[in-house]
N, C-alpha and C positions, 0 to 999 in steps of 0.2 A: 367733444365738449368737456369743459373740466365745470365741476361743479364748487362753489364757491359760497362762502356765509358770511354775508357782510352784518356790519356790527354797526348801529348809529348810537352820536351820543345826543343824550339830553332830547331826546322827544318825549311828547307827552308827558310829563313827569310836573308835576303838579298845577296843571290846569294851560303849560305853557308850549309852545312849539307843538302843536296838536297836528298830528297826520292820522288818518283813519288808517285800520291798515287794509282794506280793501282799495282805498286810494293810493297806499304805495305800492299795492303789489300791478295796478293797472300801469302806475307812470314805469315800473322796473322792466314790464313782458309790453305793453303796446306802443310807450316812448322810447323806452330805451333801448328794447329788443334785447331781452334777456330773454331764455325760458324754463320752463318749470319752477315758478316761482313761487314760493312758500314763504310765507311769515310766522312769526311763535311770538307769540304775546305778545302787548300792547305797547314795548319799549324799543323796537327797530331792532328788531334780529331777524334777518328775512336770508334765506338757502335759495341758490338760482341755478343757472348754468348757462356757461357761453362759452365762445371756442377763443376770446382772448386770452394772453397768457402773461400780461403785465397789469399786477396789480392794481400800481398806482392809477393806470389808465384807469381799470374798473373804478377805483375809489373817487378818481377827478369825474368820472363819467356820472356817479350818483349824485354828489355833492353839487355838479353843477344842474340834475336832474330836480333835484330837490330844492335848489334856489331857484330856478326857474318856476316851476310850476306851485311849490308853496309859499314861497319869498321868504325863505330864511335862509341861513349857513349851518349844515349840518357836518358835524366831523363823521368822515365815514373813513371806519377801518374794515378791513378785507382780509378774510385766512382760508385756506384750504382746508378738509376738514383732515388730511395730515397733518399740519399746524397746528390746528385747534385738540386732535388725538395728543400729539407731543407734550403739551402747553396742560392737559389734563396728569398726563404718565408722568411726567416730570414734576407734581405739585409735590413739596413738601411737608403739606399737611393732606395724611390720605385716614389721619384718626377717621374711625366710624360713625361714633359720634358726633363727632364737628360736622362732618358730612351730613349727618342726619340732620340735624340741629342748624344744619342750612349757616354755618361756621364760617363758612371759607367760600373767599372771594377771589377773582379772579382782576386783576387789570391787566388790561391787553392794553402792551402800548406799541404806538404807531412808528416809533423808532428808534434806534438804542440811544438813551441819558448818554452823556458824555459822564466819562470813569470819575473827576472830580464831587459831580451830582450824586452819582450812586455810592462813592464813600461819603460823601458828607448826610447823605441819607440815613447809612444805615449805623451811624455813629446815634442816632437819637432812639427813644424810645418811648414808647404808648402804655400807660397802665391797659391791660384787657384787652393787648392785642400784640401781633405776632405777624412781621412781614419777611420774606423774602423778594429777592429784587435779581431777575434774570436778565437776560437779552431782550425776553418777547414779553417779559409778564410779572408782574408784582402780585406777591401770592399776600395771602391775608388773612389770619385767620381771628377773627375779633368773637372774643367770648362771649360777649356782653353783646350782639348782634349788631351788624352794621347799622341800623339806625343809631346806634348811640357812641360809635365808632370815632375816634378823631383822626386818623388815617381813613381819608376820604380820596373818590378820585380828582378832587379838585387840588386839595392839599398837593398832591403825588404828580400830578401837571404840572403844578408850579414848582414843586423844590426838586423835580427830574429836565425841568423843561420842553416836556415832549407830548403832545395829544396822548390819551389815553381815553379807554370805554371800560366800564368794570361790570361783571357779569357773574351771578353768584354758582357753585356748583350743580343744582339743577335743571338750572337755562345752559351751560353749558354741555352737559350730557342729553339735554335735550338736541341741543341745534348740531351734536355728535353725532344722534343717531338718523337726525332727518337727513343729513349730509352725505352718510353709509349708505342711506336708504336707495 
């Protein structure tokens, strides 16, 4: 069994796309046949494990779990918690501070921008905020805290062209250590 942290975008989140998470963790382990299945807060970060070994399967397998049985379209992305260890060691902003101060964001995206998207990206810039742009993840560091951020994951969808979930530094060392666990 390889254990696995999928990552949903846009549930719950202001009053819209509402999944309990008691209710996703039943459609993951009784419909889907996942097991040991764990969720962490109220936003679709749920740690499982299953003996598939193709991502994309897993992620076509929730999204279509999740249209079925809530009727909506949910972007699910899917990391190992190697990935997601890497995706942490590799951030560019490891100040303490920022960290503390819950600074630095994470975008996980679903597949590498094409090289044109990523220079013409990063030719721009944000008063109060601070990105870098990887393979796997668009780091972020917005001083003025992401609420009032204009480097959103929406923005960063559309001028990379690619799904993305954004997930702040202690949801991410959280769904780290449940994934270790």
């Amino acid at each position: 069994m390889i254990r696995y942290i999928a990552l949903l975008r846009g549930i719950n989140v202001s009053g819209q796309r509402k999944i309990k998470m008691t209710d996703l963790r039943a459609l993951m382990a009784d419909k889907l046949g996942f097991e040991n299945v764990v969720t962490y807060i109220q936003s679709g970060n749920i740690v499982f494990e299953t003996a598939e070994k193709r991502i994309d399967t897993i992620e076509d397998k929730i999204n279509q779990g999740i249209l079925t049985v809530f009727g909506f379209d949910v972007p699910v992305l899917v990391k190992t918690g190697a990935q997601l260890r890497s995706v942490l060691e590799s951030s560019p902003f490891q100040n303490a501070e920022d960290l503390e101060a819950n600074r630095i964001y994470y975008v996980l995206l679903k597949q590498l921008p094409k090289a044109s998207a990523i220079n013409e990206m990063e030719e721009m810039t944000y008063p109060n905020e601070e990105f870098r742009i990887t393979e796997q993840c668009v780091y972020l560091n917005c001083f003025k805290g992401a609420g009032k951020a204009k480097l959103n994951n929406n923005l960063l969808e559309r001028k990379l062209g690619v799904q993305a979930t954004t997930r702040n530094n202690r949801t991410m060392r959280k769904l780290l250590e449940l994934a270790s666990a």
